[in-house]
Every structure is written in structure tokens, then in C-alpha cells.
N, C-alpha and C positions, 0 to 999 in steps of 0.2 A: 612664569612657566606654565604649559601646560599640562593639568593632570592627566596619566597616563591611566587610561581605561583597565581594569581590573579582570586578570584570566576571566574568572566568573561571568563578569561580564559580558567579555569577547565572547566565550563561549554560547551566550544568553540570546547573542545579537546573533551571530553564526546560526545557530537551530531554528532562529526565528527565517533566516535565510533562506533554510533548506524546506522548511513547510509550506514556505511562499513558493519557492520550485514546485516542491511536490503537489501543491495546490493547481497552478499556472498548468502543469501536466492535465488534468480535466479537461482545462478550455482548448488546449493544442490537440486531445485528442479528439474535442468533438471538432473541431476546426479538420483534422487532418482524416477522418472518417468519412468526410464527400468527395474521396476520392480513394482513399488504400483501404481493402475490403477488410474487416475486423483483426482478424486471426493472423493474417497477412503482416496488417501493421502493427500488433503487440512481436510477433515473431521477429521483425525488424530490429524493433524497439531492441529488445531484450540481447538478439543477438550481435548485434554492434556495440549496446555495452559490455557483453561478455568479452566481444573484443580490447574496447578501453580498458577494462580491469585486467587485462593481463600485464601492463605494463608497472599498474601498482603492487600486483602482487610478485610478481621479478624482483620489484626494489625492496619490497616488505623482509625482513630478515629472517622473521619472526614468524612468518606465514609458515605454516604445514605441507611439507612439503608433498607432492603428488606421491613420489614413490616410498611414502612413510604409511600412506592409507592401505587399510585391510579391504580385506575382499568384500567384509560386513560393513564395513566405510563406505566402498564405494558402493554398495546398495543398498543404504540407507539415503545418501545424495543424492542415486539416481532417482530414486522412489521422490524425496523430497523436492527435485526438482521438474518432474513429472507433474508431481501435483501443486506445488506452489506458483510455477512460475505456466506448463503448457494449459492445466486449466485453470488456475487462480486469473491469471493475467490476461487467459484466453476470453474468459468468460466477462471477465470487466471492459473488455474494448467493446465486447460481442453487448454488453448491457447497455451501454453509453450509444449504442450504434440506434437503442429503440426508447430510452429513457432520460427526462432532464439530468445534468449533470445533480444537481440541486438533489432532487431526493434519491438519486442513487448514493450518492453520496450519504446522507442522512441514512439510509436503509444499508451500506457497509457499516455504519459506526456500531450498526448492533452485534459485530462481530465480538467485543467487549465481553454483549453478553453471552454468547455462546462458547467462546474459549473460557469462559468462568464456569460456565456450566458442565461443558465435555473435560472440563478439567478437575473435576470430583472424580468420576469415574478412571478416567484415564491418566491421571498423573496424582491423585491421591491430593489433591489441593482443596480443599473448605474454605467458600469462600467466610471473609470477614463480615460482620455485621453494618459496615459501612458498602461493601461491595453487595451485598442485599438489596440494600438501602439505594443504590445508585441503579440496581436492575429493574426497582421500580418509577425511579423517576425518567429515566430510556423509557421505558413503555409508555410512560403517562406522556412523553413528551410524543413521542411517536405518534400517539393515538389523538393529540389534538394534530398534529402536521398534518394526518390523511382524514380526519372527519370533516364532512362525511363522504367514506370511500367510495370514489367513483375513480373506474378507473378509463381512461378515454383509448378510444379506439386505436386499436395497433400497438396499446402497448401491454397489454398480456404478455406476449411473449417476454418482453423487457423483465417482468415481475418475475418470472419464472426464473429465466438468466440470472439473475441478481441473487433469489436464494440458493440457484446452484455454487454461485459464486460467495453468500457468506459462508455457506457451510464449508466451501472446498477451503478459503483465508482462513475460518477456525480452524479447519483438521489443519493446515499447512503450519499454526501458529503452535500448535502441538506438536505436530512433529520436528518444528523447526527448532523450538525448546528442549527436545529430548535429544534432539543430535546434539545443541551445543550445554545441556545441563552437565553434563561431566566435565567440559572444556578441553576435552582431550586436540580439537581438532580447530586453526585460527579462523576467526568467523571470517576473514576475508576470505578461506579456500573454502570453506562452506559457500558460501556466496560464489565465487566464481565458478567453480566445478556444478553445481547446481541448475545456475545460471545457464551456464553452456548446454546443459543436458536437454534444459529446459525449454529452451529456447529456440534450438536446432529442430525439437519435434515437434515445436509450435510453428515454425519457420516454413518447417516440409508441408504440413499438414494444410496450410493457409492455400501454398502455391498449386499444391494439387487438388484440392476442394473448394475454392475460390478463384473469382474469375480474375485473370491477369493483371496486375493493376498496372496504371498507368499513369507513371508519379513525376507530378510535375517540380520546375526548381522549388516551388514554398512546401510540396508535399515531402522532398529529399530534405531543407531544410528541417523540418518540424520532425522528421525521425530523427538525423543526425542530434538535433537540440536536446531532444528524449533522452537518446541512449546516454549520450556524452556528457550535458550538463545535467538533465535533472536525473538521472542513473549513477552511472557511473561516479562523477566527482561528489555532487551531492549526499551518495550515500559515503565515501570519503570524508567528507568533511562533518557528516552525522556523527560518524564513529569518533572523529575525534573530540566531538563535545562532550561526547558521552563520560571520556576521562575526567570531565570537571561536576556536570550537572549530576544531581541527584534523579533519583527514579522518580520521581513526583512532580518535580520541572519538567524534566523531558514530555512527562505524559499529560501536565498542563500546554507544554507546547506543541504539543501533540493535536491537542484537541482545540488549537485554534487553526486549524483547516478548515472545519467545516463550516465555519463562517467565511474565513477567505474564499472558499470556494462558491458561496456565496454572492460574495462580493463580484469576485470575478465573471460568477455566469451572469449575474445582474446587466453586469458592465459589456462585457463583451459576447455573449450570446442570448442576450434580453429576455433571459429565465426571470419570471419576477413573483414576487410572494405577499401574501394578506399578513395584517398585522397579525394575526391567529398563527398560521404558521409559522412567523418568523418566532413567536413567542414557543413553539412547537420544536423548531429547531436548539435553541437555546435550552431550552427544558433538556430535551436529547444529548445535546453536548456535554452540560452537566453529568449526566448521568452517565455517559462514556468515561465520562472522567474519571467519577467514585468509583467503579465497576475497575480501572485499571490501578488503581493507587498503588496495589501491591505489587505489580508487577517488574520487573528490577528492569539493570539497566540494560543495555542493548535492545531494549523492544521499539523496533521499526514498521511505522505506516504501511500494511501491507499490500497498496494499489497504488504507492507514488510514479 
């Protein structure tokens, strides 16, 4: 007979699935950026899977219902989805449009350290002396990735993009924690009400400040794939691993993107890196990792 694979396990394999999506998302968008203008196509994105999650959260029982939310609910959502999803998500298409996937990626993971930090002040959290200890190995790893910093033509802009964009994922990961730290409200209607909010004025903002895009059959593939598979179900089936894995697996599985993504731009968009960086990157992962330990469970990859 054969032996039958172990929840844990399933679970283990499942997360490892969904980071490979959320990874796989990097090279589709820089793939799907030579043709749907930045803003444009995050708006797409986001708003077609606000679409598919409405069908889950109909079936969810358990989900919070719309007309259960307070006035201060729903502006807290809108605010959250304002800033998570119209500039978090705006700004990372908008980053990916001028920089390798490879070190924007790397230069998101320091979001780690800055939710540990605005999170003394703002939510009263000290970090650990491991989470110290993990914000200086991010730096050290960082600091051999870019030495010595040159940064090549055209891509200023990109630099800029990028820390508008970790600061807006921290505030977004604090506020995102303060709406569900009470639990009053189910993260699936956090998530879709937010989503929606978010994504409609990401959506508007693209079509009328961007020039018409003109989306061919692999460009309507490659959003549908987005929203659908790596949004939507994806983040479905996060949630349910989350019932098994501990906060410390999730956030070691967490933290192997930034190599698959890696891998993947290596592979399919011929990003490629010096032994120094690669050792650069690795340093960095690390220290993403320590930097998060404490963090519990539901904490999700904020630019999948």
C-alpha cells in the first residue's frame, strides 16, 4: 500500500505551489509590460480577480458579511485598499516597467525591515533580538548585491518607484494588521472589499492617464492567468495552508521566492548575476527571514 502523504505535508507542498505562482507572476509581468501600459495592467490584474473572489466569498459561510460592516469598516478598507492595492501594486508594475525583476525583488524584501521598524512606533511592537540581528544581515547582504553602486542609465526612475513602493507595502502591512488584529472582520471580505476599492481606481486612473492599450491574445492570456490563477485561487489556497503550517514555515516559505524568482528571471528573461551577488542575495534572504520570525500567521507576500 501506499503511504498516504500527511496534512502537514500536503500543506508544505501546497505553499511551496503558491510561491512558485507568486514568483512565476514577476516574469508574466515583465513579459506582459511590452505591451499593457504599467497601471493599466496592475488595474486589470487586480480587478478581475476581485471579480473571481466574489464567487468564493458567496460560498464562504463564514465570511463577514457586507451589510454587517460599520461606517468606520468601510473606511478603513477603503483607505486600505487605496493604499495597498491602487499604489502598492501600482508602483510595482510601474517599478518592473524600469528595473530587473532580480533586484527589485531583492530591494521589496527589505519591506521586513521596515514593517519592524514602523512597527515600534505604530503598533507598539519591540523588535526581538533575533529580529535585530536578521536587519543587519538584510543590510550586509544588500550592501554586497549593489557594491559598487552604479546605477545604469534609465534606471533612476525605477530606484525611486521601488522605495515609493516599499514604504507604501510597509504602511499597507500595518495597516493591513490593524484592520484584521482584532479579527472582528473575515480576511476573505478584507481582501475582496479592498481589492475592489482598489483596483477600480487603479483601473480608471491607468485608462485615462495611459495610452490605450492594445492587448493582444498572449497579453489577455497573461492578465486572465494573473488575476485568476496566481490572485485569486492562489491566495485561496494560501489561506488554507495556513490552518496547518506554523508562522515560521510559512515565512521560511516565504522567503524562498526570492530565489525562484531568481531562477526564473535567469531562465526566462536572461537577468543573470556574479558569484558576489548571488552570495548578496542569499545574505538578504536570510535576513528577511530573521527579521520576520515573529510574525504570525496569515502574513502574505505583499506584490504576488
Amino acid at each position: 500500500m501506499h503511504k498516504r502523504i500527511s496534512p502537514h505535508a500536503q500543506a508544505v507542498w501546497q505553499a511551496l505551489l503558491v510561491t512558485f505562482l507568486w514568483s512565476t507572476s514577476w516574469v508574466l509581468i515583465k513579459l506582459g509590460l511590452q505591451d499593457i501600459p504599467p497601471v493599466t495592467f496592475a488595474g486589470l490584474r487586480y480587478f478581475l480577480a476581485f471579480l473571481a473572489l466574489i464567487p468564493f466569498y458567496r460560498r464562504r459561510q463564514n465570511a463577514t458579511p457586507l451589510r454587517a460592516l460599520s461606517r468606520r469598516d468601510w473606511l478603513n478598507l477603503i483607505g486600505l485598499g487605496l493604499l495597498y492595492y491602487t499604489i502598492t501594486q501600482g508602483s510595482q508594475f510601474m517599478g518592473l516597467a524600469y528595473l530587473p525583476a532580480i533586484t527589485f525583488s531583492l530591494l521589496l524584501n527589505s519591506t521586513a525591515v521596515v514593517v519592524t521598524i514602523l512597527g515600534i512606533p505604530l503598533l507598539r511592537e519591540i523588535p526581538t533580538w533575533l529580529q535585530w540581528g536578521g536587519m543587519l544581515v538584510f543590510v550586509a547582504g544588500a550592501l554586497v548585491f549593489f557594491y559598487p553602486l552604479v546605477i545604469p542609465a534609465g534606471q533612476g526612475i525605477g530606484y525611486v518607484i521601488a522605495a515609493v513602493h516599499i514604504l507604501a507595502t510597509s504602511l499597507s502591512s500595518i495597516a493591513g494588521r490593524g484592520v484584521n488584529r482584532g479579527q472582528r472582520i473575515h480576511p476573505l471580505t478584507v481582501t475582496m472589499v479592498s481589492m475592489g476599492v482598489g483596483s477600480v481606481v487603479m483601473l480608471a486612473a491607468g485608462l485615462l492617464l495611459e495610452p490605450w492599450p492594445q492587448l493582444t491574445l498572449t497579453s489577455w492570456a497573461i492578465v486572465v492567468w494573473l488575476a485568476v490563477v496566481n490572485t485569486a485561487v492562489a491566495f485561496t489556497i494560501w489561506n488554507h495552508t495556513l490552518r496547518t503550517l506554523s508562522a515560521m514555515e510559512s515565512s521560511i516559505i516565504n522567503n524562498t521566492m526570492l530565489i525562484q524568482i531568481t531562477v526564473l528571471a535567469w531562465l526566462f528573461l536572461g537577468e543573470t548575476l556574479t558569484g558576489v551577488k548571488i552570495i548578496g542575495l542569499v545574505l538578504a534572504a536570510l535576513g528577511a527571514l530573521l527579521v520576520q520570525v515573529r510574525f504570525g500567521k496569515g502574513r502574505q507576500p505583499l506584490d504576488s
